[in-house]
One Martini backbone bead per residue (centre of mass of N, CA, C, O) as a GRO file, in nm:
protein
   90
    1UNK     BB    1   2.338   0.307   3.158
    2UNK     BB    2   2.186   0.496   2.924
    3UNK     BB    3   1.860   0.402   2.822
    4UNK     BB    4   1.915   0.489   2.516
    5UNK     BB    5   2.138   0.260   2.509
    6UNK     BB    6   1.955   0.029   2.534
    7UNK     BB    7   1.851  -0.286   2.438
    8UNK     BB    8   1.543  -0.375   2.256
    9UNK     BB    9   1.277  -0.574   2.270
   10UNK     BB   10   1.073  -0.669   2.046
   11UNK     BB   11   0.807  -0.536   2.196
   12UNK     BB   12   0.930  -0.274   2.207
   13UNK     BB   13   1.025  -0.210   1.936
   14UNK     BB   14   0.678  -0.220   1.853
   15UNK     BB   15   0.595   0.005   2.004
   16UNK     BB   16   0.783   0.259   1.926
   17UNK     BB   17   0.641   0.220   1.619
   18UNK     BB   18   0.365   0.269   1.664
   19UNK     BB   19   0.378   0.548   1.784
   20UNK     BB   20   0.556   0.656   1.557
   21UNK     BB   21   0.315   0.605   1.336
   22UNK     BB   22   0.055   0.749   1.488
   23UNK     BB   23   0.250   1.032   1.486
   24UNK     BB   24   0.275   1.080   1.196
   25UNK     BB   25  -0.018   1.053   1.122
   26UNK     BB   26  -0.166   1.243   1.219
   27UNK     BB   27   0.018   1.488   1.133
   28UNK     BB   28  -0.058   1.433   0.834
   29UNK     BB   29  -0.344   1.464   0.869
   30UNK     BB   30  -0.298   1.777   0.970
   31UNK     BB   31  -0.088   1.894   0.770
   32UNK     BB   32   0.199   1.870   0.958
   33UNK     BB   33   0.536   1.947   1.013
   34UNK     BB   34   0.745   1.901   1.179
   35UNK     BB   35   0.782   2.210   1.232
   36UNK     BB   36   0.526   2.243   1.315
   37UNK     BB   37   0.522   2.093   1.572
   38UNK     BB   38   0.776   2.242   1.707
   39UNK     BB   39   0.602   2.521   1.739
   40UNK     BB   40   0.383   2.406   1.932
   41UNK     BB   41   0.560   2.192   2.130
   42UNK     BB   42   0.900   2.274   2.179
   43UNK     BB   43   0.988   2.040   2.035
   44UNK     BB   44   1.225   1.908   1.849
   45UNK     BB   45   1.256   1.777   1.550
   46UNK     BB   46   1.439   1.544   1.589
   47UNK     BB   47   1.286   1.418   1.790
   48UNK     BB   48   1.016   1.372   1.625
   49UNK     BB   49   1.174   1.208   1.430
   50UNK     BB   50   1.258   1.014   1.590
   51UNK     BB   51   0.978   0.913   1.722
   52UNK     BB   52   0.903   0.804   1.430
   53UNK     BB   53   1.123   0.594   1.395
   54UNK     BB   54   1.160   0.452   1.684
   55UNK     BB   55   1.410   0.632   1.838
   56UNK     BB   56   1.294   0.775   2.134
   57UNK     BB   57   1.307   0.610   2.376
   58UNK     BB   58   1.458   0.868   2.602
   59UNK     BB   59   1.188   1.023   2.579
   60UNK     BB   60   1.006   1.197   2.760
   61UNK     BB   61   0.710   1.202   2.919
   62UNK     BB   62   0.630   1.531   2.846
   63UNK     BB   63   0.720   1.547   2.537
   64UNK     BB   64   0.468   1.322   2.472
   65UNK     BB   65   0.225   1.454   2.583
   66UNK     BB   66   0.229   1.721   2.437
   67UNK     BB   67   0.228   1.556   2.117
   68UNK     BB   68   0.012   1.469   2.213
   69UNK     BB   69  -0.207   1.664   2.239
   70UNK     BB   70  -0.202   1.836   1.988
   71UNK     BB   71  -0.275   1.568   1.825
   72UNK     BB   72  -0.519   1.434   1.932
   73UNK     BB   73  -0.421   1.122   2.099
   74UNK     BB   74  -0.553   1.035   2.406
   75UNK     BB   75  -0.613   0.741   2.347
   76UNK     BB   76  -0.442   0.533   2.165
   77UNK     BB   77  -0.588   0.274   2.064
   78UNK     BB   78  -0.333   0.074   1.945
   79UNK     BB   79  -0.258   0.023   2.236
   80UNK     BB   80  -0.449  -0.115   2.396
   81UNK     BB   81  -0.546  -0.322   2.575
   82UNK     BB   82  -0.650  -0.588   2.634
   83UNK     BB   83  -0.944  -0.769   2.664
   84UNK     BB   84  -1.057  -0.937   2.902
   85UNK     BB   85  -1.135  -1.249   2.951
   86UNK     BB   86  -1.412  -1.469   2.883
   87UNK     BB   87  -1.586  -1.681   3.006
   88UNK     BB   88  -1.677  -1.964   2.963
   89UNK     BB   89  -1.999  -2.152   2.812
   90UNK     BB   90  -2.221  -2.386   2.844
   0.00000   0.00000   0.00000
């Protein structure tokens, strides 16, 4: 079965979602349309969109590294792990 039609655990559908509104926040943050952001990275305006509506599982990882270093996102912030916990002190 190809990837893009695999059904996704509640997990990946809320990591999925949160990509694509913090790519979409960002796009619109930097004043740039779908259409704008299509001619500076090459990706298709549909494929842009579907990953804003969090829909572009099976988005390749080459075209998804385009749109963050474009849109100044590498750091990705609200993805990053939880820190380590710290042991507790008495």
């Amino acid at each position: 079965m190809p990837y893009a039609a695999r059904t996704h655990g509640p997990r990946t559908r809320r990591v999925l979602d949160r990509i694509g509104r913090t790519t979409m926040l960002a796009r619109v943050g930097q004043g740039l349309s779908q259409r704008n952001l299509e001619a500076l990275t090459g990706v298709d305006q549909t494929t842009i969109s579907r990953l804003e509506n969090g829909s572009a599982a099976g988005l390749r990882l080459d075209k998804l590294a385009v749109i963050i270093a474009v849109l100044d996102l590498d750091r990705f912030d609200q993805l990053r792990p939880p820190a380590p916990a710290r042991p507790a002190r008495d």
